[in-house]
Backbone as JSON, one array per atom type, in Angstrom:
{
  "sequence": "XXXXXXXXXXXXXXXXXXXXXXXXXXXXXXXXXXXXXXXXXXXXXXXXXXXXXXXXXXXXXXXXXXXXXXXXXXXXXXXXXXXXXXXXXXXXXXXXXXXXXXXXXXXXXXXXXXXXXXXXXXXXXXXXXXXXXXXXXXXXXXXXXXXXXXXXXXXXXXXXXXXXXXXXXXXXXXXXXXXXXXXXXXXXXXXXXXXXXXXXXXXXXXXXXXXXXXXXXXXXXXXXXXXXXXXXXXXXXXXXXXXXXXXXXXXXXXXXXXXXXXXXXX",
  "N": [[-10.19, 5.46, -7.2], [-6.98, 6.89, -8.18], [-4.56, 8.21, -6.67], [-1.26, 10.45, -6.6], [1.55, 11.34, -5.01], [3.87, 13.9, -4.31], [7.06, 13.99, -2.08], [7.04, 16.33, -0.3], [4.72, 16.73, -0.12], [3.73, 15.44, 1.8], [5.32, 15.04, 4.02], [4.49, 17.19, 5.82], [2.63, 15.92, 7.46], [4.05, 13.7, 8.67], [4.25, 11.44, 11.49], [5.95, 12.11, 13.83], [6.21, 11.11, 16.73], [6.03, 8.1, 16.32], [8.22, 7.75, 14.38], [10.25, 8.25, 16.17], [9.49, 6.52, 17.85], [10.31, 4.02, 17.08], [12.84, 3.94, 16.71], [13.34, 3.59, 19.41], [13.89, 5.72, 20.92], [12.79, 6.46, 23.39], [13.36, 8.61, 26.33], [16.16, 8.76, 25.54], [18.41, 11.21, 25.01], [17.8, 14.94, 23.9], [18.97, 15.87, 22.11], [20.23, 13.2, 20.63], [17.63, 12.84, 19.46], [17.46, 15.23, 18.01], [19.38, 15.37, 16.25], [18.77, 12.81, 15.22], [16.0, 13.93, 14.03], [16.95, 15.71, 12.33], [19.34, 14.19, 10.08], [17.02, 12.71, 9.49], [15.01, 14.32, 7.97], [16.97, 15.47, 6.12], [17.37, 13.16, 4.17], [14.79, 12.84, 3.52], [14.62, 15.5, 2.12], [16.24, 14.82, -0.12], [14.67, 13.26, -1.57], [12.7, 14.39, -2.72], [11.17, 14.99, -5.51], [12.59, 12.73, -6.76], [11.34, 10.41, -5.55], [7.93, 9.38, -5.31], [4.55, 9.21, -3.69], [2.01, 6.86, -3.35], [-2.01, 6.35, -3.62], [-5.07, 4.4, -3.13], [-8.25, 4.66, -3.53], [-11.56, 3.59, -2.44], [-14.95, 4.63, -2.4], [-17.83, 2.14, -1.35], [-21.53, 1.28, -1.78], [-22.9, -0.02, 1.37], [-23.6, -2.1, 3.87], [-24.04, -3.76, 6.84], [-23.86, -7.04, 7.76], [-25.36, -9.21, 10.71], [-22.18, -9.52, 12.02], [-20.62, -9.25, 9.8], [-19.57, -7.36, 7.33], [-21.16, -6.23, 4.05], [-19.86, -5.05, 1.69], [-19.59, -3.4, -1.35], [-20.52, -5.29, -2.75], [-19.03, -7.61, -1.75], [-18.64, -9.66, 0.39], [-16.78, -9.45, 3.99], [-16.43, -11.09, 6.61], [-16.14, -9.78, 10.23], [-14.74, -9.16, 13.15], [-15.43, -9.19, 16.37], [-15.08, -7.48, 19.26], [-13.22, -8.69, 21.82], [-13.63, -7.93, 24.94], [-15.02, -5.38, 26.5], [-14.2, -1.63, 26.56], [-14.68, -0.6, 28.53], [-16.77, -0.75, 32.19], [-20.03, -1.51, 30.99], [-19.87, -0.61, 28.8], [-20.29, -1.38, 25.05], [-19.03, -4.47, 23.18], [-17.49, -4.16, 20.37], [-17.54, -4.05, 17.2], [-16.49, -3.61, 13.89], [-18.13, -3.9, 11.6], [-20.37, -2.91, 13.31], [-20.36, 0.04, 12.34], [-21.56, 0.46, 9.76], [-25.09, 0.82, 8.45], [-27.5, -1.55, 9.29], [-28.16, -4.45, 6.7], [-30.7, -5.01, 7.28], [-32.11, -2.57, 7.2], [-32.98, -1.85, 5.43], [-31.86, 0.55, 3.99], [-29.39, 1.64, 2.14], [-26.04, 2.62, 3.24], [-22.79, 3.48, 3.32], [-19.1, 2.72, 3.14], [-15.32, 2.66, 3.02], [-12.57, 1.65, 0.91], [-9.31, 1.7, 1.24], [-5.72, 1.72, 0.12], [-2.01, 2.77, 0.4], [1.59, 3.37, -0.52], [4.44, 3.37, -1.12], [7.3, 4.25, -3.65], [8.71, 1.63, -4.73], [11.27, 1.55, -5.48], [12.38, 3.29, -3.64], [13.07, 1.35, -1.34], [15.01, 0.22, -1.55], [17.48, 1.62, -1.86], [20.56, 2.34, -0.6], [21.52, -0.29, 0.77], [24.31, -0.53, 1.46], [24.82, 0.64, 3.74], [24.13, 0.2, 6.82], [22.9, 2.22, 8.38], [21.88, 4.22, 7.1], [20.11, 2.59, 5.52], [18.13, 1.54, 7.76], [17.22, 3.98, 8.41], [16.02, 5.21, 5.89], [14.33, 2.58, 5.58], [12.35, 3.33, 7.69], [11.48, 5.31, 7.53], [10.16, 5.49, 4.87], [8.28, 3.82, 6.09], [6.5, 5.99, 7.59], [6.27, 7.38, 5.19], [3.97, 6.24, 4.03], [2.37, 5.81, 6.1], [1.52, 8.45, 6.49], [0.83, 9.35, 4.4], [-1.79, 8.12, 3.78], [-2.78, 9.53, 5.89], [-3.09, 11.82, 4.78], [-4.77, 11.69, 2.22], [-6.98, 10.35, 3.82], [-7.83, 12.66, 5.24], [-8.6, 14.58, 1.95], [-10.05, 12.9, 1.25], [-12.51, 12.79, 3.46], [-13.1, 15.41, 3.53], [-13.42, 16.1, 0.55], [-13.58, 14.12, -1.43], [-15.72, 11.8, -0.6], [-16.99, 13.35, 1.0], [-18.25, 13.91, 3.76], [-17.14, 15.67, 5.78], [-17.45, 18.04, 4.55], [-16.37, 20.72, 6.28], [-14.34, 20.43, 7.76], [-11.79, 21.43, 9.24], [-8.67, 21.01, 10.59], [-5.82, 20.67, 12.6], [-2.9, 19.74, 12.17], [-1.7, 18.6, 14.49], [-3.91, 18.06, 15.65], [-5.4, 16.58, 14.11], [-3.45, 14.45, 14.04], [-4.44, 13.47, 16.65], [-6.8, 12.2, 15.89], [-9.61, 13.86, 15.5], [-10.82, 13.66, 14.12], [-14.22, 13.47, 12.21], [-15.15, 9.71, 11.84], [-13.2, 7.34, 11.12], [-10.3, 5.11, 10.01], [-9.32, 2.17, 9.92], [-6.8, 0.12, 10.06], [-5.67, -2.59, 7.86], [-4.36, -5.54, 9.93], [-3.65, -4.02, 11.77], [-5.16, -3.67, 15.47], [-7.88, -3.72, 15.23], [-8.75, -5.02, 13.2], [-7.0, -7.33, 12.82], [-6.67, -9.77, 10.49], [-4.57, -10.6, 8.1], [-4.98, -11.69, 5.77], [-7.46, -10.46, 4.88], [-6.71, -8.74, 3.33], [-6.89, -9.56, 0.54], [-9.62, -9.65, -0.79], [-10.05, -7.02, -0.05], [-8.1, -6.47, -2.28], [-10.1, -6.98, -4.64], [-11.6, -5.28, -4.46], [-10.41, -2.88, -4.89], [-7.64, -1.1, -6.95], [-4.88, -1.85, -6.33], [-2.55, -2.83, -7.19], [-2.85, -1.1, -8.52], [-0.85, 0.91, -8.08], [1.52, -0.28, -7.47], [1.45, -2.43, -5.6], [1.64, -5.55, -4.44], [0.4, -9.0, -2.67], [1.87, -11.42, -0.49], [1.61, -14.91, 0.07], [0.12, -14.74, 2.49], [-1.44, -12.28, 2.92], [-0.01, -10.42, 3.62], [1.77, -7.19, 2.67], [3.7, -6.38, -0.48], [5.09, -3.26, -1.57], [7.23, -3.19, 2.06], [6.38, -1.16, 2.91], [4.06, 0.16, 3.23], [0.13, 0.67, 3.42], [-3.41, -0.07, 4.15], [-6.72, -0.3, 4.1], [-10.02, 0.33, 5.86], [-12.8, 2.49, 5.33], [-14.39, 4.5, 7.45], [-17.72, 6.26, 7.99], [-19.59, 6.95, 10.37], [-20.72, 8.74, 13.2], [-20.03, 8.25, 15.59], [-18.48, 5.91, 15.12], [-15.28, 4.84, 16.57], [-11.56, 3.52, 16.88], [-10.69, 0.5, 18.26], [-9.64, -1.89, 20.02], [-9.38, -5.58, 19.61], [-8.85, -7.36, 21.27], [-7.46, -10.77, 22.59], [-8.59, -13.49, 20.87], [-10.98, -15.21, 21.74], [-11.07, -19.53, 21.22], [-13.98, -19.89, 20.55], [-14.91, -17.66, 18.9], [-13.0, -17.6, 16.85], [-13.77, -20.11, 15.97], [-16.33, -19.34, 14.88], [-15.91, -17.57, 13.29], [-13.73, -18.49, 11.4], [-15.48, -20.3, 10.08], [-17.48, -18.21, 9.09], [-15.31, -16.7, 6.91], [-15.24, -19.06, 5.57], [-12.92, -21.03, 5.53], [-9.88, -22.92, 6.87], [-10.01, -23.31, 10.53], [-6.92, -23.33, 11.29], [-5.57, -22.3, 9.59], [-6.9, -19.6, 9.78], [-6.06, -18.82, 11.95], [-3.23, -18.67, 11.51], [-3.38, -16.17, 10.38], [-4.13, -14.32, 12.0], [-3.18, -11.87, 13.91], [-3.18, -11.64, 16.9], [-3.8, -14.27, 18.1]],
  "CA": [[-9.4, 6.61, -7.58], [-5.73, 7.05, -7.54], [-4.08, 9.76, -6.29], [-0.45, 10.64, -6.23], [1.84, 12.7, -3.75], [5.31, 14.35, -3.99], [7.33, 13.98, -1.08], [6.69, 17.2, -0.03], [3.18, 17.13, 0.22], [3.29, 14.25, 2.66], [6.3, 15.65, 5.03], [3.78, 18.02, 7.04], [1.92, 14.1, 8.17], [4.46, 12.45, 8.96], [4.14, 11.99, 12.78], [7.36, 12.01, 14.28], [6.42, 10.64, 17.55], [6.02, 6.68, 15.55], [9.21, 7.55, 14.35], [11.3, 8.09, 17.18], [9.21, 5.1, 18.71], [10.88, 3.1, 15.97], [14.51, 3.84, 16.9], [14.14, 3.52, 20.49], [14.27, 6.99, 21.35], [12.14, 7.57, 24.33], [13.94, 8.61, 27.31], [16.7, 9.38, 25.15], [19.05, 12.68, 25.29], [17.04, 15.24, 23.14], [20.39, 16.35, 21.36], [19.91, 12.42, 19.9], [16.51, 12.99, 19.02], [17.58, 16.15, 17.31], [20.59, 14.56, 15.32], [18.12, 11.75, 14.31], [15.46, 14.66, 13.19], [17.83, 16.32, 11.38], [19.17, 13.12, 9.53], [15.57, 12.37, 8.5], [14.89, 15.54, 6.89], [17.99, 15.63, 4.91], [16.9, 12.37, 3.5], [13.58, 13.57, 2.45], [14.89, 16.39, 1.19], [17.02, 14.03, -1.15], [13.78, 12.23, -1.96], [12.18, 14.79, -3.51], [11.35, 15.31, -7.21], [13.07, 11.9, -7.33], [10.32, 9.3, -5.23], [6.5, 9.99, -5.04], [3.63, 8.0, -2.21], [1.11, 6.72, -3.64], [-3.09, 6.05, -2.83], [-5.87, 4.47, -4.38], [-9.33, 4.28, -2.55], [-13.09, 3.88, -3.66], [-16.51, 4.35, -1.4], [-18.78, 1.77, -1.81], [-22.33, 0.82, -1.07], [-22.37, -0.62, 2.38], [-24.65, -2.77, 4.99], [-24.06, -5.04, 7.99], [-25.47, -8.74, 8.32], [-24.76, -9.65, 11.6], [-20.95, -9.56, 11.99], [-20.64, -9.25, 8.45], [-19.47, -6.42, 6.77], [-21.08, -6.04, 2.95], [-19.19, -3.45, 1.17], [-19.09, -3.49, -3.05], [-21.28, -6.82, -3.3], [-17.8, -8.31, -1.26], [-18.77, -10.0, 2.12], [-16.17, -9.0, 4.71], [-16.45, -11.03, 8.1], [-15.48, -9.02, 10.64], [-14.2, -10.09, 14.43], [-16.11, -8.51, 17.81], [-14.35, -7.13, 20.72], [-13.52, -9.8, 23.35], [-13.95, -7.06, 25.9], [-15.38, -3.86, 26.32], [-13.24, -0.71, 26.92], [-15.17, -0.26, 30.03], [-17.85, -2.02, 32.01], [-21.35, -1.28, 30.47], [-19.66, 0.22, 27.09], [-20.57, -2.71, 24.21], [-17.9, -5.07, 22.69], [-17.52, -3.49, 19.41], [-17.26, -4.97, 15.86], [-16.23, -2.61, 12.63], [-19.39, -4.18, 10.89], [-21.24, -1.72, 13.59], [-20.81, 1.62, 12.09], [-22.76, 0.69, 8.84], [-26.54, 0.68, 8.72], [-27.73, -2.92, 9.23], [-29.09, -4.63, 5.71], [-32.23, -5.74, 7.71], [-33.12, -1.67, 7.66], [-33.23, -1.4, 3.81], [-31.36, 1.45, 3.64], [-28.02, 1.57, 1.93], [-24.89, 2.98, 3.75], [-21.88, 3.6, 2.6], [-17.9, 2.49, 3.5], [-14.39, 2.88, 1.83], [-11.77, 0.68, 0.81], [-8.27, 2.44, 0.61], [-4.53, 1.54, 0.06], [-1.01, 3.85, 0.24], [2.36, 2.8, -0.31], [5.39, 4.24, -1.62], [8.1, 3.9, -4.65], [9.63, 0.1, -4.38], [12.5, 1.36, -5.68], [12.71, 3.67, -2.24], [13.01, 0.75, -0.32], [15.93, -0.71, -2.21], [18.76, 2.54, -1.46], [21.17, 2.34, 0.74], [22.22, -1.41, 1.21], [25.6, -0.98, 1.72], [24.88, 1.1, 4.89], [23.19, -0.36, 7.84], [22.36, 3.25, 9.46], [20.62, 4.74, 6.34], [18.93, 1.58, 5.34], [17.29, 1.55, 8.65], [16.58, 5.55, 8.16], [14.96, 5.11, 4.75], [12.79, 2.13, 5.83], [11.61, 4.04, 8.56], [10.49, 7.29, 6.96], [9.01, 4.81, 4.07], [6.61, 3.16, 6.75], [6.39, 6.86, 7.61], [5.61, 8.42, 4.33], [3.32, 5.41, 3.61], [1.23, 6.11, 6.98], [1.44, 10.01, 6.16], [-0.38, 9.39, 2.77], [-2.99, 7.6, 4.48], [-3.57, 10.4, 6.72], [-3.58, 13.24, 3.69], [-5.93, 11.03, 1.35], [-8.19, 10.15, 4.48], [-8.26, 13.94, 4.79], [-9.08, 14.74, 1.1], [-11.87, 11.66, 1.59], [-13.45, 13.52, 4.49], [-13.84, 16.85, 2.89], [-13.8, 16.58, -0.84], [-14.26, 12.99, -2.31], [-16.65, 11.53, -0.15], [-17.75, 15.02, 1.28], [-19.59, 13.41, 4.69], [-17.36, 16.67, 6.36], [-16.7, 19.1, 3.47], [-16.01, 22.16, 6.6], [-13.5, 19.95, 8.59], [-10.42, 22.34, 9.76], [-8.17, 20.29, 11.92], [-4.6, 20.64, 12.66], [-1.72, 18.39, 12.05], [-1.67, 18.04, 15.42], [-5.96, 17.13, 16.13], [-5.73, 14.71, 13.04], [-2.9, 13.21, 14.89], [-5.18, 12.75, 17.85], [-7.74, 11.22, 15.72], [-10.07, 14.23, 16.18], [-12.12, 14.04, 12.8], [-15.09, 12.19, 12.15], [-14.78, 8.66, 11.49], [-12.27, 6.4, 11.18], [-9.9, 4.42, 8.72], [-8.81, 1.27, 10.41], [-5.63, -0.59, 8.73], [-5.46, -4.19, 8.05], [-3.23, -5.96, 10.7], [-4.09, -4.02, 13.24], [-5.96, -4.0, 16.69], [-9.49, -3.93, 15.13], [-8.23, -5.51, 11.98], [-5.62, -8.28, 12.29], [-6.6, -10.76, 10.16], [-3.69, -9.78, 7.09], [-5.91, -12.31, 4.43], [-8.75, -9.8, 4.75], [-5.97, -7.83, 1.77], [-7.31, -10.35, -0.94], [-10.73, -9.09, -0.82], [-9.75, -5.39, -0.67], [-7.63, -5.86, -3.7], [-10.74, -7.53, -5.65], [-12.41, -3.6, -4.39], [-9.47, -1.55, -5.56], [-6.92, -1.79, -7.82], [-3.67, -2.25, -5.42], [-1.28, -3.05, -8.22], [-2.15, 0.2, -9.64], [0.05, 1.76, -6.67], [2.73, -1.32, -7.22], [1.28, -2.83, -4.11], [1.6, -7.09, -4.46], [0.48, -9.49, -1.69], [1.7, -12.64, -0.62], [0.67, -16.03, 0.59], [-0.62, -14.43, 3.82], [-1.84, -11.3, 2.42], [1.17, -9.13, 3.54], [1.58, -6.54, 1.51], [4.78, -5.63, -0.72], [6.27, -2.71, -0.47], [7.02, -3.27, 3.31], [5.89, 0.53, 3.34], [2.27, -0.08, 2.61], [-0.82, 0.47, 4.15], [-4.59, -0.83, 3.68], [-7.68, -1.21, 5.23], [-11.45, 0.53, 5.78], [-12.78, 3.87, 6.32], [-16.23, 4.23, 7.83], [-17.89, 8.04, 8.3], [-20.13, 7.28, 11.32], [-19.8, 10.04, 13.66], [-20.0, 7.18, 16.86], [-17.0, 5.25, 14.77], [-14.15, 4.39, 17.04], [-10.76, 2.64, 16.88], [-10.65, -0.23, 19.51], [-8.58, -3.19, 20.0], [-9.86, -6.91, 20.32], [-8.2, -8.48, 22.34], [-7.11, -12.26, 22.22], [-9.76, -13.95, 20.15], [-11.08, -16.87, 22.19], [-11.41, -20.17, 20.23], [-15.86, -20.2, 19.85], [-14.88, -16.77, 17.91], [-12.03, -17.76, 15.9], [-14.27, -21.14, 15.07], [-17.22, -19.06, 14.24], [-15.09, -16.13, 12.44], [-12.96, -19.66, 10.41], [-16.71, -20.69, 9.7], [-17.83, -17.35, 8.26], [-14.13, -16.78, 6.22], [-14.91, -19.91, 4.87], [-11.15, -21.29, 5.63], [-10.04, -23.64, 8.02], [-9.34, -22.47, 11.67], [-5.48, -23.53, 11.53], [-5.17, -21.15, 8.73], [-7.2, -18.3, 10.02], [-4.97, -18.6, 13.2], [-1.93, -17.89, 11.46], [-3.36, -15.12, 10.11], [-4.68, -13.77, 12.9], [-1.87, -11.95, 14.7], [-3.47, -11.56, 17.99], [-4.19, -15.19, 18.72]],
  "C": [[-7.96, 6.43, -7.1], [-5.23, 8.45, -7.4], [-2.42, 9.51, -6.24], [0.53, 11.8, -5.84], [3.42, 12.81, -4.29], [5.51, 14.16, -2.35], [6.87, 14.97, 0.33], [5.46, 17.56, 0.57], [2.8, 16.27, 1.06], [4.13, 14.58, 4.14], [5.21, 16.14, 6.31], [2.53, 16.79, 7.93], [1.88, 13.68, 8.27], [4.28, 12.66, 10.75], [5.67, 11.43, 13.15], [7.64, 10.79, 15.79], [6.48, 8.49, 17.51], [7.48, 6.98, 15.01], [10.49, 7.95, 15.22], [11.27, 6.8, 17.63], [10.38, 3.79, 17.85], [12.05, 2.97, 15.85], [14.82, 3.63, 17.93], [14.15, 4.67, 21.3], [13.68, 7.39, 22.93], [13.09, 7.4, 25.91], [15.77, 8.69, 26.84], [17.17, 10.67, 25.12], [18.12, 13.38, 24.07], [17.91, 16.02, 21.94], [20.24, 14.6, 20.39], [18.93, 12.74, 19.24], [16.26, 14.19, 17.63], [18.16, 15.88, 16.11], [19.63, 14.24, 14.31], [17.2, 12.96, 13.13], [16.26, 14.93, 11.37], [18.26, 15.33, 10.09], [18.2, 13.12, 8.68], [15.78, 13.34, 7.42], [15.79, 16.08, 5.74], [17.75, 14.32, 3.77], [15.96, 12.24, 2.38], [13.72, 14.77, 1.56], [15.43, 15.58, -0.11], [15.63, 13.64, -1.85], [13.11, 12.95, -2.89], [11.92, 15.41, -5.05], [12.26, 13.77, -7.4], [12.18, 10.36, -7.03], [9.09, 10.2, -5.02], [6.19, 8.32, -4.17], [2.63, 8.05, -3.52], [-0.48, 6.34, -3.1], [-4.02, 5.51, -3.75], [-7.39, 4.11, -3.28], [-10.75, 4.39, -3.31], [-14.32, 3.92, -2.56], [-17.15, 3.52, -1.88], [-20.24, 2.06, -0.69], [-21.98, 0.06, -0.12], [-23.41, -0.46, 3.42], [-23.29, -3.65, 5.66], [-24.95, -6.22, 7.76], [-24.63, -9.02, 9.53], [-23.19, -9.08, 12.01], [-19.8, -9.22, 10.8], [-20.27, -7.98, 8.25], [-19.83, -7.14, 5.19], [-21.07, -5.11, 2.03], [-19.09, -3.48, -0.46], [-19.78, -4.71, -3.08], [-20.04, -7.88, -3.14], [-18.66, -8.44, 0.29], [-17.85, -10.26, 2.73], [-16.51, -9.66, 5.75], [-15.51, -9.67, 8.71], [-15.33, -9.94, 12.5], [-14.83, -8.96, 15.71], [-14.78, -8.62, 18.3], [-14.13, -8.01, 21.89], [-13.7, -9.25, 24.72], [-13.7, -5.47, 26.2], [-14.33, -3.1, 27.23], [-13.58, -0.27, 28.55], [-16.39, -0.97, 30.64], [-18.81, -1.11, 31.85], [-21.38, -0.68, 28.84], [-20.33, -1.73, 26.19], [-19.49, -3.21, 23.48], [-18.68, -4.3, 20.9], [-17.19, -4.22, 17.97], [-17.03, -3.85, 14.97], [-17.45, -2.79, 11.99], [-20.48, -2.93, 11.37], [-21.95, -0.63, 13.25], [-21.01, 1.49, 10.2], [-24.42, 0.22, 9.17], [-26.72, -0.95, 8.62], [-28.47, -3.36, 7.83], [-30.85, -4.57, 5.81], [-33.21, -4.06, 7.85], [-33.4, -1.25, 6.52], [-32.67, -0.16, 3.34], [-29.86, 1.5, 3.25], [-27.52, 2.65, 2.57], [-24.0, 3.11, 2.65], [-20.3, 3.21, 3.31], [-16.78, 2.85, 2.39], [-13.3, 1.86, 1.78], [-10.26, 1.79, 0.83], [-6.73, 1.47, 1.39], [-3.65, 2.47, -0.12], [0.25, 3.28, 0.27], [3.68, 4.15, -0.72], [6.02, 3.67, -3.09], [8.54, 2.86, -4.39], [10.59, 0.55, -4.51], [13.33, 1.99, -4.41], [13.17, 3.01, -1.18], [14.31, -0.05, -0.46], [17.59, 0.37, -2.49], [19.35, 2.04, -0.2], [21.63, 1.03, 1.12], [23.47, -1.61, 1.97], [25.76, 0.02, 3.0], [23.86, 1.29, 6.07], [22.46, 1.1, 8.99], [21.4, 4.0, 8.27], [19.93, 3.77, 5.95], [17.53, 2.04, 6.37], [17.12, 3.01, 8.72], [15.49, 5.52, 6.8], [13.82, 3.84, 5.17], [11.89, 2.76, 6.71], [11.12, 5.4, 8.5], [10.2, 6.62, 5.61], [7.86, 4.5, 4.76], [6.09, 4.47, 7.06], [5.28, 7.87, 6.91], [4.06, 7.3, 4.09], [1.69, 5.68, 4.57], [0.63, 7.7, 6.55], [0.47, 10.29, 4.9], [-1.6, 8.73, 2.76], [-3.4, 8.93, 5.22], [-4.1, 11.48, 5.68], [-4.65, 12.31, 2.99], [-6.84, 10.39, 2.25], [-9.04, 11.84, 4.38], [-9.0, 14.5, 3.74], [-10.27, 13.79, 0.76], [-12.48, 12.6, 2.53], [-13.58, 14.7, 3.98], [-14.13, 16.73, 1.84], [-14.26, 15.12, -1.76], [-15.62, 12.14, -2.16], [-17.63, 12.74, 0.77], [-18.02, 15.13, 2.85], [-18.63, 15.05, 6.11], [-16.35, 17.73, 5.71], [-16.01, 20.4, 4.97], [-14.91, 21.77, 7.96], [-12.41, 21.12, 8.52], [-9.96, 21.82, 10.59], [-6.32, 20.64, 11.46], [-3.74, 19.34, 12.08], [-2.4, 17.81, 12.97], [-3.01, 17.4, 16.15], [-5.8, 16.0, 15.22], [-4.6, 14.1, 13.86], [-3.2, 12.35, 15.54], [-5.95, 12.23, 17.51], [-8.98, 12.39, 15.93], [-11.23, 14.97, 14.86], [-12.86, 12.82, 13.13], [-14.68, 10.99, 11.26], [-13.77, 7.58, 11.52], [-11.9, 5.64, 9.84], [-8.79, 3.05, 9.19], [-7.92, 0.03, 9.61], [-5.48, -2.13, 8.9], [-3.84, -4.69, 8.72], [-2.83, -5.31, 11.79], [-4.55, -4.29, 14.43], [-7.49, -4.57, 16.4], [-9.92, -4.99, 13.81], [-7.32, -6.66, 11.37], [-5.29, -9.3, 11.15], [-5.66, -9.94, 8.37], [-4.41, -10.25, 5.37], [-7.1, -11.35, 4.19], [-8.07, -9.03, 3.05], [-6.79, -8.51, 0.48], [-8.91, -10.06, -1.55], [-10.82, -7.89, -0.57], [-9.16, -5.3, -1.87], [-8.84, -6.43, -4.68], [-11.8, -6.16, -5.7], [-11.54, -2.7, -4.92], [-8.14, -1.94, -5.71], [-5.34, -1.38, -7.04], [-3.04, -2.3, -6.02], [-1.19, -2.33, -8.81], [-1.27, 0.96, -9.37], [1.01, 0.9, -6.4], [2.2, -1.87, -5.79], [1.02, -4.76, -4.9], [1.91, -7.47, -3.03], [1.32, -11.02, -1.69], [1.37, -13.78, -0.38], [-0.25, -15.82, 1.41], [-1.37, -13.3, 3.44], [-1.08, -9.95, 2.67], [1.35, -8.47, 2.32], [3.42, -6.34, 1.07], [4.64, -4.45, -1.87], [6.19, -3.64, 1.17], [5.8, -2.03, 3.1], [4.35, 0.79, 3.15], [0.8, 0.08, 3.29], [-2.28, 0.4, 3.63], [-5.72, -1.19, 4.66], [-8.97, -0.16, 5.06], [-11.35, 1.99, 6.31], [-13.92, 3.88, 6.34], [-16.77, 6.21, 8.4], [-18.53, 7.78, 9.58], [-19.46, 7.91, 12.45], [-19.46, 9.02, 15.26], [-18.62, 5.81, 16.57], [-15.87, 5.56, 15.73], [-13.11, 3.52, 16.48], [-11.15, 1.58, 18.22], [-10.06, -1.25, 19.03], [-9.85, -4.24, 20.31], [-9.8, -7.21, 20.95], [-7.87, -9.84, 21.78], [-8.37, -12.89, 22.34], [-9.79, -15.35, 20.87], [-12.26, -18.26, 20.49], [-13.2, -20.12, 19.59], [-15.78, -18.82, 18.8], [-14.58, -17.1, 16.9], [-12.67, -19.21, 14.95], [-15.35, -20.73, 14.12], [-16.69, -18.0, 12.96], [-13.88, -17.16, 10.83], [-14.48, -19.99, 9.27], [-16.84, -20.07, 8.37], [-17.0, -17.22, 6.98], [-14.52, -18.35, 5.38], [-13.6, -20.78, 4.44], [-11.31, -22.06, 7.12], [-9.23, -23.35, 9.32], [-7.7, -22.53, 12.11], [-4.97, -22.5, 10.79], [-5.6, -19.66, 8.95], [-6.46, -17.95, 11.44], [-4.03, -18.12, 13.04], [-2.11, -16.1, 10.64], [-3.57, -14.07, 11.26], [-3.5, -12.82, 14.17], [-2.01, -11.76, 16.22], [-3.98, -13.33, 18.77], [-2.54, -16.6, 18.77]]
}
């Protein structure tokens, strides 16, 4: 499914505190902080009725083999935790929070992508202070349309919690069920995993093109898994020691010099 957003309808999820981070701001006068606000919002105001965000996401069927994620009749390695968040917790894999194949019961997972207008990304050249304002309330709106179309996944497309009521500020904290973990992240780094999400959903219908590595263009773009289990966490890896990265090259079917450079944690 694709979905698309007016500016407007993405504004109320953008989080602000990623975009201060992004200029520098902390420990900053709050008279800067204000300025910058201000700034922004005149921007977006401009934006509207003239750029839209875009989303496109699909649930599939969905098991575990091992390490494995198999989501859409696509096999997904996935990469374990090199150490647990605490001692006696369990190193964690994303594969986890679907049902294992070996219990015969199908599961379910989601694939989803969000980006923005290309042409959004391409104002402003000839001035090095709004450039760097518009890319940074693109990566913005881009994350923000991930959070509203996870939202409208958790109550109405995939349903798994049609009577969710959460704030801005709780979904900020992460304080719905599940999770939607973005490629090139902590839990997620490897950026080639993109080439096998776009063969699950149609990425170019949302102008989204990868390239050699599986970076995405727009910059402004985001991509990656959403899983309903209510025991779903985010968590970081850590630095992937080599018997992983040989067995995880193995699985990928690619050779470990190449899954290295993808890998941005190693």
């Amino acid at each position: 499914m694709i979905l698309h957003y007016d500016i407007s309808d993405i504004i109320p999820y953008i989080n602000w505190l990623y975009f201060f981070h992004a200029w520098s701001m902390n420990g900053k006068p709050e008279e800067a902080k204000t300025q910058l606000r201000t700034d922004a919002e005149a921007m977006l105001k401009s934006w509207q009725g003239r750029y839209q965000t875009h989303a496109v996401f699909d649930i599939f069927e969905a098991n575990s083999d091992g390490d494995d994620l198999i989501i859409g009749g696509k096999r997904i390695p996935m990469l374990r935790q090199q150490k647990p968040k605490q001692p006696g917790y369990p190193n964690l894999c994303l594969a986890d929070f679907v049902r294992p194949i070996s219990s015969g019961i199908k599961d379910e997972a989601g694939v989803f992508a969000t980006s923005v207008d290309n042409e959004l990304q391409k104002a402003y050249l000839n001035d090095d202070y709004l450039r760097m304002m518009s890319q940074v309330l693109a990566d913005r709106l881009a994350e923000g349309t991930a959070e509203k179309m996870h939202e409208e996944v958790r109550r109405k497309h995939w349903g798994y919690a049609p009577n969710e009521q959460l704030t801005i500020e709780q979904t900020h904290m992460e304080e719905y069920q599940g999770i939607r973990p973005a490629v090139g992240y902590p839990s997620l780094p490897d950026t080639s995993i993109n080439f096998i999400l776009a063969d699950l959903i149609n990425m170019k219908g949302i102008g989204i093109r990868l390239t050699q590595s599986g970076m995405m263009t727009p910059h402004a773009s985001v991509s990656g898994l959403m899983f309903a289990h209510p025991k779903s966490q985010y968590f970081e890896l850590g630095r992937i020691g080599d018997d992983q990265l040989h067995d995880y090259a193995r699985r990928r079917g690619l050779p470990v010099e190449l899954i290295r450079k993808f890998l941005k944690t190693v």
